[in-house]
Each structure stands twice: as C-alpha cells, then as structure tokens.
N, C-alpha and C positions, 0 to 999 in steps of 0.2 A: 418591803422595799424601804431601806433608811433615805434619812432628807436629801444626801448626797448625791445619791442615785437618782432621786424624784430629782433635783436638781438638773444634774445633766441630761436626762429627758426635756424637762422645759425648755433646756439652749435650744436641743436640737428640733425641738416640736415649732414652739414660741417665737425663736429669734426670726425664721423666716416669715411667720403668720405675720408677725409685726411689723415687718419691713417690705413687706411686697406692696402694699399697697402705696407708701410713697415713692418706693424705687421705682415702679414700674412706668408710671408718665414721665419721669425723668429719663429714664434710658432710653424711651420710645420718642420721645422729641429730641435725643439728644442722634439716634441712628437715623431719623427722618432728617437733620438737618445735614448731617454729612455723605447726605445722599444714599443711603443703605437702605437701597429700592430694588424687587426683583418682583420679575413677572411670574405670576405661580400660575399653575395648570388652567385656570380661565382664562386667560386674559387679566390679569387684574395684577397692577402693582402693589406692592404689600414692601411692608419695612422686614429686613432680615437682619439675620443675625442677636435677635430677641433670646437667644441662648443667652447672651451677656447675663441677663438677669438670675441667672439659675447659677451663673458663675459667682457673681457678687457673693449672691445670698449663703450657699454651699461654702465656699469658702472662708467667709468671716465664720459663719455659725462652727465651720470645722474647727477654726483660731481660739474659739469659745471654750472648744471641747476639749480640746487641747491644756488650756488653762486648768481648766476645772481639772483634767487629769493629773497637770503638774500640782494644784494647790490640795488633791485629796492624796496622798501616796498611798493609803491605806487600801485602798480600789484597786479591781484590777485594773488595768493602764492599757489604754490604745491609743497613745498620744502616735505613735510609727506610723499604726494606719493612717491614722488623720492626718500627719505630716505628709506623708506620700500620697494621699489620697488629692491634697490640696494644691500641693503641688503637680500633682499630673493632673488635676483639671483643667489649673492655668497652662502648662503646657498645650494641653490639646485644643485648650479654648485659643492661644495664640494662632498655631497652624490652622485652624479652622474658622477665625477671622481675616486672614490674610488672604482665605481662599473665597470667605465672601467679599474682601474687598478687590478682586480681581474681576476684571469687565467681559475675563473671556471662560463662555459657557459653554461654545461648542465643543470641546474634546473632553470626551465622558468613559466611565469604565479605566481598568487598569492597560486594556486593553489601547485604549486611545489614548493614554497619557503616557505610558511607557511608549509607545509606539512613534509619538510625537519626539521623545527623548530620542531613539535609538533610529529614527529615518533622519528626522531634522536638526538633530542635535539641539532641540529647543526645551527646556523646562518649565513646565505648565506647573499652575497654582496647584496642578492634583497631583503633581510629582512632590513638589514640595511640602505639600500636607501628608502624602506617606513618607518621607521620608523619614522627616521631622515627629509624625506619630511614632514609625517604628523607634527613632532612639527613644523615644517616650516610657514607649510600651519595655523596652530591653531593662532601660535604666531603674524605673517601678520593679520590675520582675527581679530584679537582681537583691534590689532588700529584702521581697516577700518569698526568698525561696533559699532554700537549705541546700539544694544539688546541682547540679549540673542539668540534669532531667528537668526538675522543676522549673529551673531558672528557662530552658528553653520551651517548655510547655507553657508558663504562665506566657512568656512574650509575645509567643503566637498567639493566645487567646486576648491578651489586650490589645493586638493589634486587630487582631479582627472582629472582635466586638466593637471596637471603635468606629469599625468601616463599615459596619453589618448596618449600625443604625443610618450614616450616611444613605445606606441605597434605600434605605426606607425611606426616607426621609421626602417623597417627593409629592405627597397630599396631604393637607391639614389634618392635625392630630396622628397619623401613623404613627411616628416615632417615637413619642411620647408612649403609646399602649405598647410598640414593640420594648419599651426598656422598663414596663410595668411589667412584661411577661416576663421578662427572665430575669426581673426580681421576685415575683414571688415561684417561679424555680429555684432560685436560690434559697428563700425561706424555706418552701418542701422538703429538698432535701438536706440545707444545715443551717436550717434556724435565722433568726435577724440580730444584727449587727445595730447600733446608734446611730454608726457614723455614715451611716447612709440614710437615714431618716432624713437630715437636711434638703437633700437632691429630689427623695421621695417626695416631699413635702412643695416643694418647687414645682415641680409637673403639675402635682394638682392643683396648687394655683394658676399657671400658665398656660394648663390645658384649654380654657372656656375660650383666651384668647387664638390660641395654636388653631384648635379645630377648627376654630367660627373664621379663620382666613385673617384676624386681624395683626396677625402677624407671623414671621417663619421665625423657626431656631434656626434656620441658617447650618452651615459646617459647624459654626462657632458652637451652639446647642446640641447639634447630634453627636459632635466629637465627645464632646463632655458626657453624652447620655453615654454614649457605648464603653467608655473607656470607666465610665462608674460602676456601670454594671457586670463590663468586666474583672471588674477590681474586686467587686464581692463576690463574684464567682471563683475565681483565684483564692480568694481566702477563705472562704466556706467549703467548698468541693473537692475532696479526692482526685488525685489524679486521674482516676479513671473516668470519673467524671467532666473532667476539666478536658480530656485527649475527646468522650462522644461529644461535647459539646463545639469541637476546636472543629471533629470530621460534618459537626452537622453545619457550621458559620460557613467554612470551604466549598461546600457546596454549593450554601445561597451563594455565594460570590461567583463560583462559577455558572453557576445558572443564568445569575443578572448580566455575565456577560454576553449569553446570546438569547435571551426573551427575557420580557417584558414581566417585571414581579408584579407591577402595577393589574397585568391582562390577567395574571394569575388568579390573581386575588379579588376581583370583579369576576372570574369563570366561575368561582368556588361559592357558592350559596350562605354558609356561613360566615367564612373567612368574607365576603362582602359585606354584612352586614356586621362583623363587628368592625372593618375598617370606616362603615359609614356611622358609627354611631357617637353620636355630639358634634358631629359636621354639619354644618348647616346646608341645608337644601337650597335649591333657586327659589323657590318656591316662600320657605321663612324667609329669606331676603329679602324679597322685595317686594 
C-alpha cells in the first residue's frame, strides 16, 4: 500500500477518532438546550437526535476524501460516491430532524401517517420525512445507476433501508447493530469500500452512549444509518442481490405494520440477547 492510500485511510479512520471526543459534549449540550428531549421505553427523558454527531463527523471526513481524491489523480477515484454519499446524508439527516423536532408522536407506521393524510387531509412529520426520503433516495439512485432497472431498484432499496433502521430504532443500541449487520453483508458478499469507514467508525464511538440510554439517534441518526447502508449495498451488490434484499426490507415493513418487532425479538432467545447486549440493565444503573 503506497503513502497515498495509507493516507486516505487515515482521513477516514483518524478524522472521526479525533473529533468525537470534543464534538460530542458540544452537540449534546447544544440539543439539551433547545429542548431535544424524548421519553424512550422507560420512562426516562433522553436528548434525541444525537445522530447529529455521526452527521457532522461522516461528512467533513467524506469532504476529506474527496480532496485527497481530487489532489492524488493517479488513484482510482470515488470522489462520486463520496459526493452523493454526503449529500444524501445531509438530506436525510434534514428530514429526520424535522421529524424529531415535531411534538407529535402519536401517529405511527405508514399506515397512520398516510392514513392521517388521506381521512384528515393532515401532513404528519412522518409524511414529510417519506416524502422528502423518497426524492432522496430517486435522486442518489439516478447517479449510481446505468438503467432504467437499476435506477428503479436502487431507489426502492435506499428508501427502505432508510426506514428499515427507523422501525428499529425504538431501544438503545438496536439500530446501530442493525446498520453493522448489513454492513458486514455487504463486505461478504462485495468487499469494503473507504468511504464508508467514516459512519462505521461513528457508531462505534456512539454506541457505549446509544445503548447505555444516554442518548437517541433520533430520525435524524437512523435516517442517516439506513440510507448509508443502503448506499453501500446499491454499490457493491448485484442486482439480484439488491431486488432479495429490497423483497426481505418489504416485509420487515409489512410486518411492523401489524406486530410488534420489538415482541419479536424478546420471543427469539437469541435475537434477544444480542439486542440486549451493551444495554445496560436496571440493575448496572443503579
């Protein structure tokens, strides 16, 4: 590996390592003072929207890579990915703040939000975060795809990786292990990419806070997990792989709309115990 390459590895390793530690009390005092407070599955108020931080990080470090791709030509070049990567973070990290800065929680599922549109003529924060995802997802999909086929296959799967980590998202740490899983799916079967080390690299500093309750990724963080993850699945995978993974997200969604993924996954012996694992207990608390 020449210096160039070891270089651009250290943006994407290094720049997060280096910066999380003082970014992270600044963001977290900074969504604690404008009130980005939500009650999680205890009882307990917790600061949301703690995605912010994975936002920041992932995308300067992207900006990085980017450089270093414009100043080496010599290399092969992913400055594309990394431009649309960065940009459809901040996309989705927009619509997935707007929807934790929203006070109203009651209308959940596609099912209630559409529902809410088409009885009441009303647009809930969850209509406007699909909506907003879908051009997201179209617009991404339209640089990383050569056909018509593709261009409509990839769109379905960034949108519903985007939403996949959503429904997870509803006890500490879940979502975070759901958007490790199907990264390293995506390494099994086509190898690892750079320019998703950054985001990588984020979760696992973020995780000790995520799981331990002391704080949510909010919309703002799941949208950004799933639409990453999606993003390296779209550029790694086969279309035939991109269409079983598109019929296996469809389902979880349909599912989540009438039971409980949470009961699911508490019934299943395993699947519970690696949801429980780096969660803190009542017990360690207190």
């Amino acid at each position: 590996m020449d210096a160039e390459r070891i270089a651009a590895f250290v943006i994407a390793i290094g720049f997060p390592l280096l910066m999380y530690r003082p970014l992270f009390p600044v963001v977290w005092h900074r969504l604690q003072s404008k009130g980005m407070m939500r009650t999680n599955y205890r009882g307990e108020e917790v600061v949301t929207a703690g995605g912010l931080i994975i936002v920041f990080l992932s995308v300067a470090t992207l900006l990085f890579l980017v450089l270093h791709d414009w100043l080496h030509p010599q290399l092969p070049s992913y400055w594309r990915e990394e431009l649309v990567l960065s940009a459809g973070i901040l996309s989705m990290a927009f619509w997935g703040y707007l929807d934790d800065l929203s006070k109203e929680k009651e209308t959940k599922g596609f099912r209630g939000h559409f529902g809410a549109l088409l009885r009441e003529r009303r647009v809930t924060s969850g209509v406007g975060k699909a909506l907003g995802g879908g051009c997201t997802a179209v617009l991404a999909a339209s640089v990383l795809s050569s056909s018509l086929w593709d261009w409509l296959l990839a769109s379905c799967l960034l949108a519903a990786s985007t939403n996949l980590l959503n429904l997870f998202d509803l006890r500490p740490g879940r979502a975070i292990k759901v958007f490790w899983l199907l990264i390293v799916a995506g390494i099994v079967a086509g190898g690892l990419t750079l320019w998703v080390l950054p985001t990588v690299i984020c979760t696992l500093l973020l995780f000790r806070r995520d799981a331990g309750a002391q704080i949510m990724l909010g919309d703002t963080g799941a949208n950004v997990l799933g639409f990453t993850a999606g993003f390296f699945l779209v550029v790694l995978l086969p279309w035939q792989g991109e269409l079983a993974l598109l019929a296996l997200f469809a389902f979880i969604h349909v599912l989540a709309e009438f039971v409980s993924l949470s009961e699911i996954i508490q019934r299943n012996k395993w699947l519970a115990r690696l949801d429980q694992w780096g969660r803190q207990t009542e017990q360690n608390r207190g």
